[in-house]
N, C-alpha and C positions, 0 to 999 in steps of 0.2 A: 504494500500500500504506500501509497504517495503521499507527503502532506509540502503543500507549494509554498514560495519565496511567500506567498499571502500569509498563512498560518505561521512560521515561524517564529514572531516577534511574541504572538499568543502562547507558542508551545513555552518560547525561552522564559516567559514569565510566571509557567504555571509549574514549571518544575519543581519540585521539591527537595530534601534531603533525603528523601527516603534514600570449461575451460579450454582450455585448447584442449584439443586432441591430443594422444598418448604421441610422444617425437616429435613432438613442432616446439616452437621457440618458445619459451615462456617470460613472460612481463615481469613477472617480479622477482626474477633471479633463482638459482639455485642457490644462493651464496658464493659471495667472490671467489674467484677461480673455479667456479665449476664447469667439468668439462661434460657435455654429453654424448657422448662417443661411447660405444664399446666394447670390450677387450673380454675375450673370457665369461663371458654370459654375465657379467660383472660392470656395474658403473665403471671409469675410468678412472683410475686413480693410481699417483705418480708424484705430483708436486707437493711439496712441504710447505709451510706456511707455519700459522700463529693463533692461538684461542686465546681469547680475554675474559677475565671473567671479573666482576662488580662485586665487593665484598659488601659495600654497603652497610661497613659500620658506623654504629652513630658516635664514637667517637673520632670518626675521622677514617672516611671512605679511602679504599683503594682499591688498584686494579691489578690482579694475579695475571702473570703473563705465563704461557705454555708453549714451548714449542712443540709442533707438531709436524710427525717422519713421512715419508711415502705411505707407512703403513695405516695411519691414524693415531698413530699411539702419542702420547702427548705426555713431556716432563716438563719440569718447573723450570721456568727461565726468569724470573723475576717478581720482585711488586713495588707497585709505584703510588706514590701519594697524589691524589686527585686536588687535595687542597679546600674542599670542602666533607660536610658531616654525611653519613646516611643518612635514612629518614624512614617513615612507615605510614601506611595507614591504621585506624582503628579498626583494632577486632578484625586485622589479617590474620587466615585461618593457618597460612604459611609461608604466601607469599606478600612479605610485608609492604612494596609500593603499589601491588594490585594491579601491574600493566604488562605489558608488551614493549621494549622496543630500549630502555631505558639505559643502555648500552649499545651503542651502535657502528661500523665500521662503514667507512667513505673515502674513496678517494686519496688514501695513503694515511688518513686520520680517522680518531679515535674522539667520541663525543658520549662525555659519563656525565648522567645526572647526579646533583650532589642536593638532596631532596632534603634534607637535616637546615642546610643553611641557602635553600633559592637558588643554586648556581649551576652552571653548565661547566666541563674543562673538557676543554680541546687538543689532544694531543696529536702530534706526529710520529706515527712510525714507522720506525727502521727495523727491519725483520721483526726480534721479539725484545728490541728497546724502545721505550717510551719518551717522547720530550716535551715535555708542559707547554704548551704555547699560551695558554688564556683559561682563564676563569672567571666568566662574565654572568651579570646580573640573569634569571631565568625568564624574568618579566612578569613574573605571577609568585604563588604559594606552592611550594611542595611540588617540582620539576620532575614527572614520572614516565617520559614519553620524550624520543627524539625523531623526526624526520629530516632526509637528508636525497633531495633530486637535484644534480650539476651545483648550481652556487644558491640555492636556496634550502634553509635550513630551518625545521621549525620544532618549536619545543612546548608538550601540554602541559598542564601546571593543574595539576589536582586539587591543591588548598582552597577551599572559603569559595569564589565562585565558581571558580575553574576558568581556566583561558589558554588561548595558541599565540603565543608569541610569535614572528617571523624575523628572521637573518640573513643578512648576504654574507654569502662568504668569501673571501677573498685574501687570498695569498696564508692559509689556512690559520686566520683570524674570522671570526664572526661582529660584524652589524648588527643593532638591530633595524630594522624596516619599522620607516614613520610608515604608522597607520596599518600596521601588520599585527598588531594587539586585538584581540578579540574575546568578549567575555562567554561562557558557556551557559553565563544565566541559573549556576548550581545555587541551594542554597545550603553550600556546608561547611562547616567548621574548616581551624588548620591545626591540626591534621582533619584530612576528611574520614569518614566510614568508608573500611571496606568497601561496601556494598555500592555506597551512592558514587566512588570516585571515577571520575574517567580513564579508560583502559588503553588507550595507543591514539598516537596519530599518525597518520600517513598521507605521503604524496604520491595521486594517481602517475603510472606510469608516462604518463602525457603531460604532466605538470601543469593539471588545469585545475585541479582542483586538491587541497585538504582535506582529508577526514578524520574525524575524531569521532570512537567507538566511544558509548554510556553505559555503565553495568543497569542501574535504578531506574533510570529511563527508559531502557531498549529503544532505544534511536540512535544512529548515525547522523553527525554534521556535517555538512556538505559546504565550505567556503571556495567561492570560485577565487582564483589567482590571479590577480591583475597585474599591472603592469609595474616591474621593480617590485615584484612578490607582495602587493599588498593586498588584502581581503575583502573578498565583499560586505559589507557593515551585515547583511541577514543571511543565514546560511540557510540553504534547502533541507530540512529535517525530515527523516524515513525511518520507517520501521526498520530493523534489523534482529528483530525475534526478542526473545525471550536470554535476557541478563547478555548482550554480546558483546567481549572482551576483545580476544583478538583476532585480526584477520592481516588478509594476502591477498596481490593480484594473482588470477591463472591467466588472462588475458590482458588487453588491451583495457577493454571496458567491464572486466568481470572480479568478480572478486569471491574469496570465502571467507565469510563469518565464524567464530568458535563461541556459539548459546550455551554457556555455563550454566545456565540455569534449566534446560532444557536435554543437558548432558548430548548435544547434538552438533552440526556443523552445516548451516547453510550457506545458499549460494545466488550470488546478487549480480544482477547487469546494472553498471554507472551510464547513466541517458547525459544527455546532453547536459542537461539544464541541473548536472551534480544530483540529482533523485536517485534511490535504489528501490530495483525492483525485483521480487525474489523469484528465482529460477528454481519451479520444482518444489518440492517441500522439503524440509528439514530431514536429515539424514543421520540417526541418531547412532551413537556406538555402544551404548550399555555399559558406561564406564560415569565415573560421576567425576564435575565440575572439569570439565575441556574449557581449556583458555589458552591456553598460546598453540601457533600453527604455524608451521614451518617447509616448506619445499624444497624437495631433493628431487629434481629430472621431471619425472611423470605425477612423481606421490607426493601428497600432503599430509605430514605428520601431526598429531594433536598430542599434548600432554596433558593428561587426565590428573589434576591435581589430587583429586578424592580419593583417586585409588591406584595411584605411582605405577599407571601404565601409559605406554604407546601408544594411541591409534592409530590406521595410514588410510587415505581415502586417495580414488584417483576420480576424471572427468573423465566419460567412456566416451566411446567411439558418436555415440548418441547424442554425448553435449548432457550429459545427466552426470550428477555427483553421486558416486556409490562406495561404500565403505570396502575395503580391501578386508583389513583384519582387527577386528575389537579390539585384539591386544595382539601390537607386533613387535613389543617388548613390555616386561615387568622389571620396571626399577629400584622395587622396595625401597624409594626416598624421599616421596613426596616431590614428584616432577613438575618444574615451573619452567622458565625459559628456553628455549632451545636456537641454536644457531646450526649452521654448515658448510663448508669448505672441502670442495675435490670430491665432494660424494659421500663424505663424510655425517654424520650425526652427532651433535653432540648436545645432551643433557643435561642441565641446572637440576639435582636432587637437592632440595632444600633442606628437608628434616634429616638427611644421610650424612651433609655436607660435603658432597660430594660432585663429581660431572665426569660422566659416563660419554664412551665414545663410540659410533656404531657403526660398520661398514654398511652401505644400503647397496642390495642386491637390483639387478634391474626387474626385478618382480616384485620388488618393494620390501623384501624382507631386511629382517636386519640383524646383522652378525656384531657381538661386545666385541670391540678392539683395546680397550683405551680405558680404565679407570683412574682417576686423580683424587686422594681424598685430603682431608684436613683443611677446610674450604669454611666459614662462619657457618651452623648449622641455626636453623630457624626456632629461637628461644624469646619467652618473654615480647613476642609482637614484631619481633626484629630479626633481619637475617639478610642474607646475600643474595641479591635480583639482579639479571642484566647479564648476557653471555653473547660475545661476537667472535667473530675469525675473517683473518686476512685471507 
């Protein structure tokens, strides 16, 4: 269902606290360097790289660097001081900022929210070294969410109303963009609930539009991008099911949603005019509370926080989203963020403290290569969110 640039201004004030075909090209990446090619009935995989991981402590966040072999196997190569504090929201059941994306890699740099004290830091890296370039204001309350398309960067802010800040980026420093601020209309505390805060932002593949997922609301914001990245003052607001967290492009114009509340994963065409419209109906896995979703080649991964498993779902031949397998791994750790590099998979276990790493089979399966432990494990509302790779 649709609701137009008319209705928005209504929805923003009544809120509350409460694919492509298998082998074609895909929009939103497999993750940097992924190659899709096949060798051996097996993904491609050959080149070495680097996993980041967000400790996200509130005294004073940092980021665990890994390198990682041809094989996927991953050892400790460092940690680096972000410069600002972790942060949480209330009555997280484990994963303490409640989003998607909160760690992200672009373009040779590195972009960690530091949620405890409003701030962003932008590093550059070199293989598996770090270099602090900046640490700049978030523009909001409680920075839980990064996007990042060519020289535009934007950042959602969970606290008190919620809001998308916008950045240019440039010689890897960040801007902010006059008139790229945009409120979300929440009405929550800082820190927010759980439940009511906002879950990811992203930039369509086409950089025409941002969107920003709502747990409380089950709506998706739709800001069109105008000129020098700046916002349309109303954004098109849409259904996106039942409590949706996080999502990914499989297309151009298409996208999957993760319905945590609905233990499900739907699937949306972006129209013109930034509206979603649901493709099909929900497609549920019998796993509880799916919120982050991840793509490797053909398959999309879901992590089932509720119940420290895998899902994989692929878009058939038909243009229909259909689940591959319920569970195509059990991680006994309370599974939150997931990133991927060369084919690779790799797992934020929260309560384990841990991050698990998985060869993905070209039939989607997925073989453990890689375990990394001694990681913040999720205690007391607080814990380590946010996993990327070069």
């Amino acid at each position: 269902m649709k609701r137009s640039v008319a209705l928005a201004a209504a929805l923003l004030a009544g809120l509350t606290s409460i694919g492509s075909t298998p082998g074609t090209a895909f929009a939103d990446g497999g993750g940097p360097g992924y190659h899709d090619d096949r060798k051996g009935g097996d993904y491609h995989h050959g080149d070495e790289g680097a996993v980041f991981v967000q400790t996200n402590k509130a005294e004073g966040n940092t980021i665990k660097v890994y390198d990682r072999d041809e094989d996927g196997k991953l050892t400790k190569a460092g940690e680096y001081e972000t410069g600002g504090l972790g942060g949480f929201t209330i009555g997280a059941p484990l994963d303490a900022l409640a989003s998607q994306g909160s760690l992200i890699y672009h373009r040779g740099l590195l972009f960690a929210v530091n949620a405890g004290s409003n701030t962003v830091t932008v590093f550059r890296v070199e293989g598996t070294k770090l270099h602090k370039l900046q640490v700049i204001w978030s523009g909001g309350l409680l920075p839980v969410s990064v996007a990042a398309r060519g020289d535009l960067v934007y950042v959602l802010n969970a606290g008190g109303e919620g809001s998308v800040q916008g950045f240019e980026l440039h010689k890897g420093r960040l801007s902010r963009i006059e008139d790229a601020n945009r409120s979300l209309g929440l009405h929550n505390g800082n820190p927010p609930a759980f439940g009511t805060a906002p879950a990811q932002v992203k930039i369509d593949p086409d950089s025409e539009f941002v969107l920003v997922s709502t747990k409380g609301a089950n709506v998706m914001f739709s800001y069109e991008i105008g000129r020098d990245g700046k916002l349309s003052r109303n954004p098109v607001i849409s259904d996106a099911g039942n409590t949706p967290f996080g999502f990914t492009f499989d297309t151009e114009d298409s996208l999957l949603v993760t319905e945590s509340g609905a233990n499900a994963v739907s699937r949306f065409e972006l129209e013109d005019d930034g509206a979603l419209d649901q493709v099909g109906p929900s497609v549920p896995n019998g796993q509880q509370a799916p919120c982050w979703i991840q793509r490797v080649g053909d398959y999309f991964f879901v992590a089932n926080a509720g119940s420290s498993t895998i899902s994989s779902y692929r878009v058939n031949d038909d243009g229909k989203l259909e689940i591959v397998k319920n569970v195509a791994a059990d991680t006994n750790g309370g599974s939150i963020d997931m990133t991927t590099s060369d084919g690779f998979l790799y797992v934020q276990n929260a309560t384990a403290g841990n991050v698990q790493g998985y060869k993905v089979h070209e039939d989607g399966s997925l073989n453990l290569v890689t375990t990394v432990e001694g990681l913040p494990k999720f205690a007391d509302g607080i814990g380590m969110e946010g996993i990327a790779a070069s």
